[in-house]
DSSP file (Angstrom, degrees, kcal/mol; ACC not computed):
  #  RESIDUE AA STRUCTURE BP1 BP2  ACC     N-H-->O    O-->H-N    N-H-->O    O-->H-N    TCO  KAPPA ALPHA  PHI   PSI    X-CA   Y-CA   Z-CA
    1    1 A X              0   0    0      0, 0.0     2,-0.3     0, 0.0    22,-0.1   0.000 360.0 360.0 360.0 141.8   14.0   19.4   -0.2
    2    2 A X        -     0   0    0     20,-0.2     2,-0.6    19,-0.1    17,-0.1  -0.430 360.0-130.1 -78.5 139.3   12.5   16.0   -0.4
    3    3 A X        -     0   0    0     -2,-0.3    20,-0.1     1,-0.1    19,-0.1  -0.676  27.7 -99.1-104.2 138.5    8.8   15.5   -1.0
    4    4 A X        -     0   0    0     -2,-0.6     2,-0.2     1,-0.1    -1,-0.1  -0.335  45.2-153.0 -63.3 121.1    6.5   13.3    0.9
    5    5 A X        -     0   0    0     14,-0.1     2,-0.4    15,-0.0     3,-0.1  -0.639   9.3-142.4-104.4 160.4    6.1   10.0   -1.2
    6    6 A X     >  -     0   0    0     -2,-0.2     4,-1.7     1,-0.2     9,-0.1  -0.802  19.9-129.1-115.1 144.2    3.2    7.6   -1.3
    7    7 A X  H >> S+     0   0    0     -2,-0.4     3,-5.4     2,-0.2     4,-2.1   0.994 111.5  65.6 -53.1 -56.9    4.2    3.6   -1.6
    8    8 A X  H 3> S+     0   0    0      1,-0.4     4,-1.0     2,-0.3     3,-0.5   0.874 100.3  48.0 -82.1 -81.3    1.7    3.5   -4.4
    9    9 A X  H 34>S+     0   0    0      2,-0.2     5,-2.4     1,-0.2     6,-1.0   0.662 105.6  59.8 -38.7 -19.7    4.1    5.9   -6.3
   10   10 A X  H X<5S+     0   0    0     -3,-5.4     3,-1.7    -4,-1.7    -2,-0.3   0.925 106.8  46.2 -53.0 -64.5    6.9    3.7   -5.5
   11   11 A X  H 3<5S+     0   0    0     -4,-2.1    -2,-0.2    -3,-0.5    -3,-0.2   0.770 110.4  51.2 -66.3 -25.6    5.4    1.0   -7.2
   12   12 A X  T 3<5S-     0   0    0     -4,-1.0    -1,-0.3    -5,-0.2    -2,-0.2   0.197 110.2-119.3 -43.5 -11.1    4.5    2.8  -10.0
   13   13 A X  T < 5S+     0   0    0     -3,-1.7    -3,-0.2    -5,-0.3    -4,-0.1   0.739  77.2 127.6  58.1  33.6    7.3    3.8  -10.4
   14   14 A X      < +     0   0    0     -5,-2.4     2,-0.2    -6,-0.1    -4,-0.2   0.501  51.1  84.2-138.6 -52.7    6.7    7.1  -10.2
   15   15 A X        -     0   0    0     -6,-1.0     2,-0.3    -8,-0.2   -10,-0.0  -0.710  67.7-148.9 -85.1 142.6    9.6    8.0   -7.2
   16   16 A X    >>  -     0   0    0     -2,-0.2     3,-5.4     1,-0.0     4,-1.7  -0.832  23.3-108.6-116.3 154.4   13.2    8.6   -8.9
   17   17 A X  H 3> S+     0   0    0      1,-0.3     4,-0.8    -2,-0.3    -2,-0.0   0.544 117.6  61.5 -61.2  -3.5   16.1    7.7   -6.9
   18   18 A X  H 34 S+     0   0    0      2,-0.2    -1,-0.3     3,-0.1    -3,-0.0   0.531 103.6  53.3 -90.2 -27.4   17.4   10.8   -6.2
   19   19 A X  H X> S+     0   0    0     -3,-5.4     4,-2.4     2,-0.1     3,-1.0   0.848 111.8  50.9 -82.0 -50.8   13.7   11.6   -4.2
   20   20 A X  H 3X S+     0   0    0     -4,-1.7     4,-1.6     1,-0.2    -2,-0.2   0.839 110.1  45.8 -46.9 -44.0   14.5    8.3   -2.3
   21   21 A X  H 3X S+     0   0    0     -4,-0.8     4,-0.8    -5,-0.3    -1,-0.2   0.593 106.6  57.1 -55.4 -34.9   18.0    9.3   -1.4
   22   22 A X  H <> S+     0   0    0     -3,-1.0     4,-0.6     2,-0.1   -20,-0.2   0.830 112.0  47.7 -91.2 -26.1   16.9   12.8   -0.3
   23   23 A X  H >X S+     0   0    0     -4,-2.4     4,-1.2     2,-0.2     3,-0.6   0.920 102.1  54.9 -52.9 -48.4   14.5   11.0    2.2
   24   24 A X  H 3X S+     0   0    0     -4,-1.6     4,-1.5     1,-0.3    -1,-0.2   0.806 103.3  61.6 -67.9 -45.8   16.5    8.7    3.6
   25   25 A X  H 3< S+     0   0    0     -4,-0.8     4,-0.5     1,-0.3    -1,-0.3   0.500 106.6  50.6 -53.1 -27.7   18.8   11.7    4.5
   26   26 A X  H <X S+     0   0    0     -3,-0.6     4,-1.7    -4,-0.6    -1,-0.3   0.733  99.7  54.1 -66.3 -50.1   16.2   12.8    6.2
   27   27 A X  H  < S+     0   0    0     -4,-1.2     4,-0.3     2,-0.2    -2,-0.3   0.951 107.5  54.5 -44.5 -61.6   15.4   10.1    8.1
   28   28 A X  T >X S+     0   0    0     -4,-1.5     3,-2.0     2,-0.2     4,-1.3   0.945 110.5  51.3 -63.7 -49.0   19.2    9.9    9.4
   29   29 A X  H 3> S+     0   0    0     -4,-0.5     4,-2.0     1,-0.3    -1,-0.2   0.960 111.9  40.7 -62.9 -39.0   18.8   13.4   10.5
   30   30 A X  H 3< S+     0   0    0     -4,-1.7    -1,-0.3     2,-0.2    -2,-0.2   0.660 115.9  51.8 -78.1  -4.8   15.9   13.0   12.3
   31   31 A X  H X> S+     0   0    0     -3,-2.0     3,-3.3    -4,-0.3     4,-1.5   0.929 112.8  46.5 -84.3 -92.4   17.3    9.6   13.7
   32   32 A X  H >X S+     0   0    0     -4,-1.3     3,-1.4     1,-0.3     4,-0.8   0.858 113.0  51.5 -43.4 -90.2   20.8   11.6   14.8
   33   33 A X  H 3< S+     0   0    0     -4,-2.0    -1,-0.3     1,-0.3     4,-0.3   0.561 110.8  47.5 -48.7  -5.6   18.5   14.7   16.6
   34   34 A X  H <> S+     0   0    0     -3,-3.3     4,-0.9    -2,-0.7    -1,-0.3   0.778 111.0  50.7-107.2 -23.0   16.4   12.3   18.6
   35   35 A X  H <X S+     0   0    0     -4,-1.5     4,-0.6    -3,-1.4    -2,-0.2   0.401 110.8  46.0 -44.4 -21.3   19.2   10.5   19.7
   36   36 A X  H  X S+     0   0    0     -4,-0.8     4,-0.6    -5,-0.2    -1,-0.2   0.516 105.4  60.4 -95.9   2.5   20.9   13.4   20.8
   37   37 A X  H >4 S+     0   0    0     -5,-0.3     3,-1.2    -4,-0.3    -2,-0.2   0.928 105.9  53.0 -53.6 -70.6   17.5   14.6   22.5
   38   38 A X  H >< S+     0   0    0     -4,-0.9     3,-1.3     1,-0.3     4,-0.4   0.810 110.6  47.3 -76.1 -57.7   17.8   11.2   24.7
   39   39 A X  H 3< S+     0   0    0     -4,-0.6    -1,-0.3     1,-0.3    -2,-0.2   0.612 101.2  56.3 -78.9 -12.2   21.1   12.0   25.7
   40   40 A X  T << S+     0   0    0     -3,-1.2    -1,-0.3    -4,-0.6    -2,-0.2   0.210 115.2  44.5 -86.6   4.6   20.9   15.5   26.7
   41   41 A X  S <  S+     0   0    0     -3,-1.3    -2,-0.2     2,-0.1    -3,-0.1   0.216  99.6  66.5-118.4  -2.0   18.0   14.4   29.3
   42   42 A X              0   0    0     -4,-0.4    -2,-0.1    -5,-0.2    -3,-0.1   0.768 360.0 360.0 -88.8  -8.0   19.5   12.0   30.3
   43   43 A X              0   0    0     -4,-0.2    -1,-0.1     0, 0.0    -3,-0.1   0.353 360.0 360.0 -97.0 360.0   22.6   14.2   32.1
């Protein structure tokens, strides 16, 4: 599971790309389930 990252660790270097990657994947999911949210109220 991916861990909640702070910018400031970003810059620091601190996040490895593999944490970034597991976010992002996250993002899309939650992207893709609120988009299908929208469309099931919309019918």
């Amino acid at each position: 599971m991916a861990r909640l990252v702070t910018l400031q660790e970003v810059k620091q270097g601190e996040v490895d790309t593999d944490d970034l990657l597991k976010l992002n994947a996250l993002l899309d999911m939650r992207e893709t389930m609120q988009l299908q949210a929208q469309l099931e109220n919309q019918t």
